[in-house]
Backbone as a ProteinNet text record, in pm:
[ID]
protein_1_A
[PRIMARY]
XXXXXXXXXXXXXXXXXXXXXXXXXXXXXXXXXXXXXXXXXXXXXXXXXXXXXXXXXXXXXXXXXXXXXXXXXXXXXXXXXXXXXXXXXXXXXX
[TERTIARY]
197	227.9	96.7	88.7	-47.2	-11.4	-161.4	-213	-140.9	-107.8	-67.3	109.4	173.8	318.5	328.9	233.4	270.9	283.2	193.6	182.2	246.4	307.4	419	578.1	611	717.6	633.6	559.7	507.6	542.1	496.4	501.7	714.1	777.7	903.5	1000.8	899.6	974.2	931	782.7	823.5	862.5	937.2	999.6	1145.7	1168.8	1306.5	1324.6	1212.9	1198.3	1190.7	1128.9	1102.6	1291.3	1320.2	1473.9	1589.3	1541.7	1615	1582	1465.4	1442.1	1500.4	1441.6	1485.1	1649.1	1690.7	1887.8	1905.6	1823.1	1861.5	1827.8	1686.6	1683.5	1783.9	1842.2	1928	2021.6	2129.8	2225.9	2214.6	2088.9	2043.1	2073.8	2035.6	2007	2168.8	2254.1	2439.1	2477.7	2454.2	2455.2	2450.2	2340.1	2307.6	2366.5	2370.8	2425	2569.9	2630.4	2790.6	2816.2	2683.4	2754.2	2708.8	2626.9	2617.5	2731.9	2749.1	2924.1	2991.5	3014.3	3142	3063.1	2975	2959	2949.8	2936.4	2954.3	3086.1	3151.5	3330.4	3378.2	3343.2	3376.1	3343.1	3216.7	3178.8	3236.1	3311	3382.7	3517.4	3582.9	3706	3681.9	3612	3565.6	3538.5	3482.1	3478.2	3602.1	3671	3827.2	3934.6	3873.8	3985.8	3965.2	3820.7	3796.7	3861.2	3799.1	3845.3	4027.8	4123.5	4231.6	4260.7	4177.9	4238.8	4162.3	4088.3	4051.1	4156	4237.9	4317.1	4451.9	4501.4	4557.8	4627.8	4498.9	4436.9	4483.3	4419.5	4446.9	4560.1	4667.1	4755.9	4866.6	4866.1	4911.4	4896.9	4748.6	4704.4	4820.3	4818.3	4911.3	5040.8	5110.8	5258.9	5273.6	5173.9	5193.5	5169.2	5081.2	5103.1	5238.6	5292.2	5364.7	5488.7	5547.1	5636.9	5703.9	5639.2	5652.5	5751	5665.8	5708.3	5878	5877.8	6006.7	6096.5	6049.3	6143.9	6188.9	6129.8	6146.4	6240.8	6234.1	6284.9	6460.5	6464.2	6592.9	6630.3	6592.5	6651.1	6696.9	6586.5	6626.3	6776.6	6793.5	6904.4	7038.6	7030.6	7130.6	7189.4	7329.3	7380.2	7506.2	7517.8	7632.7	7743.5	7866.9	7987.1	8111.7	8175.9	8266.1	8389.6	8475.2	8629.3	8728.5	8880.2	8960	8976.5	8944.5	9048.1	8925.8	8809.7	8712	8612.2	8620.1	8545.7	8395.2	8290.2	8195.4	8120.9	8132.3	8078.7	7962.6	7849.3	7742.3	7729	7707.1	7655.8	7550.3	7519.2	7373.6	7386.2	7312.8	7324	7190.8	7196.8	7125.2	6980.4
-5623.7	-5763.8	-5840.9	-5925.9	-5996.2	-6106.4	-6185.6	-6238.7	-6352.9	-6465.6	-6509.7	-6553.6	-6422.1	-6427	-6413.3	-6382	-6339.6	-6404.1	-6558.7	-6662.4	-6740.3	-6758.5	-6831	-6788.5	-6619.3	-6569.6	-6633.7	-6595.9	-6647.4	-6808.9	-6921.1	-7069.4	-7013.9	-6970.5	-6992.2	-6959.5	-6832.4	-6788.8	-6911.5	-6942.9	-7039.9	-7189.6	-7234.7	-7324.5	-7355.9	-7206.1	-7160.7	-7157	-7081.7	-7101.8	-7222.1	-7298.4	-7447.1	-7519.6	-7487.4	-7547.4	-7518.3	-7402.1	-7330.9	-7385.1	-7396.1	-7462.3	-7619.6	-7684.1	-7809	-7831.5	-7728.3	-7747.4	-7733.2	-7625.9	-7594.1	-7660.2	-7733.4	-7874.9	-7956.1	-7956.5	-8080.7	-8055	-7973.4	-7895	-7890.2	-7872.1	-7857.4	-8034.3	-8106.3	-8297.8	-8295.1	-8282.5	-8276.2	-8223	-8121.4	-8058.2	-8129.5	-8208.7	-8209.9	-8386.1	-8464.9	-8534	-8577.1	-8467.7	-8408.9	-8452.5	-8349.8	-8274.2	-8428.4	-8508.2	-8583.9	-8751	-8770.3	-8818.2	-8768	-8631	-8617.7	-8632	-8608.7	-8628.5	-8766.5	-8870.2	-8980.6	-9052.8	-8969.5	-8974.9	-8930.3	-8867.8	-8738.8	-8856	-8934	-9032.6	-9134	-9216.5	-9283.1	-9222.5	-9144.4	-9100.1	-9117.8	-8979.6	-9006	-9143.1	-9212.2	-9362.4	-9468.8	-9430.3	-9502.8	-9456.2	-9338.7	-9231.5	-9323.8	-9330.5	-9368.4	-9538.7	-9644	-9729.6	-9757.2	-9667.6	-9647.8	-9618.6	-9541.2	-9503.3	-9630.8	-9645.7	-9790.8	-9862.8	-9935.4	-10030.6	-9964	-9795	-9804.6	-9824.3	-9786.6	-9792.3	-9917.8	-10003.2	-10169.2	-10173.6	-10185.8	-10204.3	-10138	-10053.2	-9935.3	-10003	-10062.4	-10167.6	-10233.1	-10339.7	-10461.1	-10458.4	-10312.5	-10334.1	-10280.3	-10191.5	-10172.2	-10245.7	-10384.2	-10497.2	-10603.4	-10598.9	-10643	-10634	-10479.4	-10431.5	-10461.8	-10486.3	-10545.8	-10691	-10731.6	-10874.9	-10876.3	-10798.7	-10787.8	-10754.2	-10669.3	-10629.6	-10723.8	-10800.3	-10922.8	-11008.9	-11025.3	-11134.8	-11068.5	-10954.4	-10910.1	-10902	-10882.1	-10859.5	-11003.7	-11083.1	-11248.5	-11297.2	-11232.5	-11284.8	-11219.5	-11078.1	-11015.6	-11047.7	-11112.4	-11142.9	-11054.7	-11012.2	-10915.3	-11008.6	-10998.3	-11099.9	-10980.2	-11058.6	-10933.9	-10968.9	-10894.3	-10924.4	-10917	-10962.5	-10940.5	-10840.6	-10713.4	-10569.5	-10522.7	-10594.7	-10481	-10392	-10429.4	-10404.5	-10445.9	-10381.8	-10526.2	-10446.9	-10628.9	-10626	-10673.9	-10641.4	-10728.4	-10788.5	-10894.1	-10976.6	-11058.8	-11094	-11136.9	-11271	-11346.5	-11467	-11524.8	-11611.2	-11637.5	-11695.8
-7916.4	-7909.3	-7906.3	-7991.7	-7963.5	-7854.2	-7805.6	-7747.9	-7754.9	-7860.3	-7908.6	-7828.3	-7842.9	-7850.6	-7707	-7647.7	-7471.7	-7417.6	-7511.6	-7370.9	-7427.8	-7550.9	-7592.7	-7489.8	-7469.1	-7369.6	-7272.3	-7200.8	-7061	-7017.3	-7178.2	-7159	-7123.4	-7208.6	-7199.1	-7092.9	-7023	-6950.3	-6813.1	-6819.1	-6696.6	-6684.3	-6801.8	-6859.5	-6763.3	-6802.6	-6782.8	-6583.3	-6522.1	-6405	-6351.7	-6425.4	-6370.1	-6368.6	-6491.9	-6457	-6394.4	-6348.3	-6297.7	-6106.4	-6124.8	-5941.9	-5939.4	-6021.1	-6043.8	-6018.4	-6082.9	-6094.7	-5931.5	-5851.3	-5719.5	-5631.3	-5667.2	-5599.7	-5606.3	-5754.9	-5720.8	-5679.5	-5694.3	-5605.7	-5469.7	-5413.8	-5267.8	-5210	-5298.8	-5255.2	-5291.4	-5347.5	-5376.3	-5231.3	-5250.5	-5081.1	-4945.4	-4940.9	-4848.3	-4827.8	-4935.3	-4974.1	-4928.2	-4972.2	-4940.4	-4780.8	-4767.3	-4595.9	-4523	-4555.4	-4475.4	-4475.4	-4585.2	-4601.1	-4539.1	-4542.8	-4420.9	-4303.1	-4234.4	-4098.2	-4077.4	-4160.1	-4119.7	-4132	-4256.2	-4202.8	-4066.5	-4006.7	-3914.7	-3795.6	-3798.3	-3706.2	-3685.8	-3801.8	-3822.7	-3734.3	-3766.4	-3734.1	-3571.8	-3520	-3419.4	-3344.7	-3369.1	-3329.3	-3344.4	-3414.7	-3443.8	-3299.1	-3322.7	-3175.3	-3054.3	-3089.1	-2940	-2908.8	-2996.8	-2940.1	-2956.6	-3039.7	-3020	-2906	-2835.7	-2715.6	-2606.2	-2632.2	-2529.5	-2552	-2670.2	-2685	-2621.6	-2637.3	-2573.9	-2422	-2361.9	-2244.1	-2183.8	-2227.5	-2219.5	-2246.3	-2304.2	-2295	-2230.7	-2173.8	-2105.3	-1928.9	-1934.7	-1777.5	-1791.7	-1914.7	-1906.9	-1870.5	-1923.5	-1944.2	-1756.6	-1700.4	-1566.6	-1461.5	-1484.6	-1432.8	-1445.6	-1554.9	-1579.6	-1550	-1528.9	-1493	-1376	-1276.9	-1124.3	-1152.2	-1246.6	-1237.6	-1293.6	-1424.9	-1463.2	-1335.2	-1299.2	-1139.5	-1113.3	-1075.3	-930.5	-1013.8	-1163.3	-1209.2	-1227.4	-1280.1	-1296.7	-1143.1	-1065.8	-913	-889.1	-907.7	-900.4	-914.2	-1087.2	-1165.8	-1107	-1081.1	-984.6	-901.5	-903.1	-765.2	-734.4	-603.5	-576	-545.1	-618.2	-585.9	-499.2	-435.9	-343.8	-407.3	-435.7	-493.9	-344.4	-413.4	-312.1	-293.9	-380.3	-374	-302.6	-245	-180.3	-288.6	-372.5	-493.8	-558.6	-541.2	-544.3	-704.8	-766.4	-904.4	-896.1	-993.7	-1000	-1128.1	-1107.1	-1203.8	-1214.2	-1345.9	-1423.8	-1448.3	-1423	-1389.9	-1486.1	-1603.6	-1667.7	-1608.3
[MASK]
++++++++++++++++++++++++++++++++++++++++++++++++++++++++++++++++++++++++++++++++++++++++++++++

């Protein structure tokens, strides 16, 4: 083989190496690319959970503050009436 043709294979063969790293670079930056979209989906999600659960939280306070009050008001409206037969009905009184 002459001199000539070796370093013509040699130019080709590290042609071929060169694109071959290049492709895996870029594959590697897709990669890494990728993975970091989802972890910032993943953060997102994560961060949605959370203040879902703060809001539910809060509102969960409210309806148990609140509840008391309904008490008092339906007890309010409640009045016990006595019949003749000894019978006692209750009724709701707007």
């Amino acid at each position: 083989m002459k001199k000539k043709d070796q370093i013509a294979m040699d130019a080709e063969y590290a042609r071929k190496l060169q694109e071959e790293e290049e492709s895996l670079a870029q594959d590697k930056d897709a990669q890494a690319t990728d993975s970091k979209e989802e972890m910032e989906k993943e953060e997102e999600e994560i961060i949605k959970s959370i203040n879902e659960t703060l809001a539910q939280k809060a509102v969960k306070r409210r309806r148990l503050r609140e509840q008391p009050k309904e008490a008092e008001d339906l007890k309010k409206q409640l009045e016990v009436v006595a019949d003749e037969d000894d019978d006692v009905f209750v009724e709701a009184t707007p």
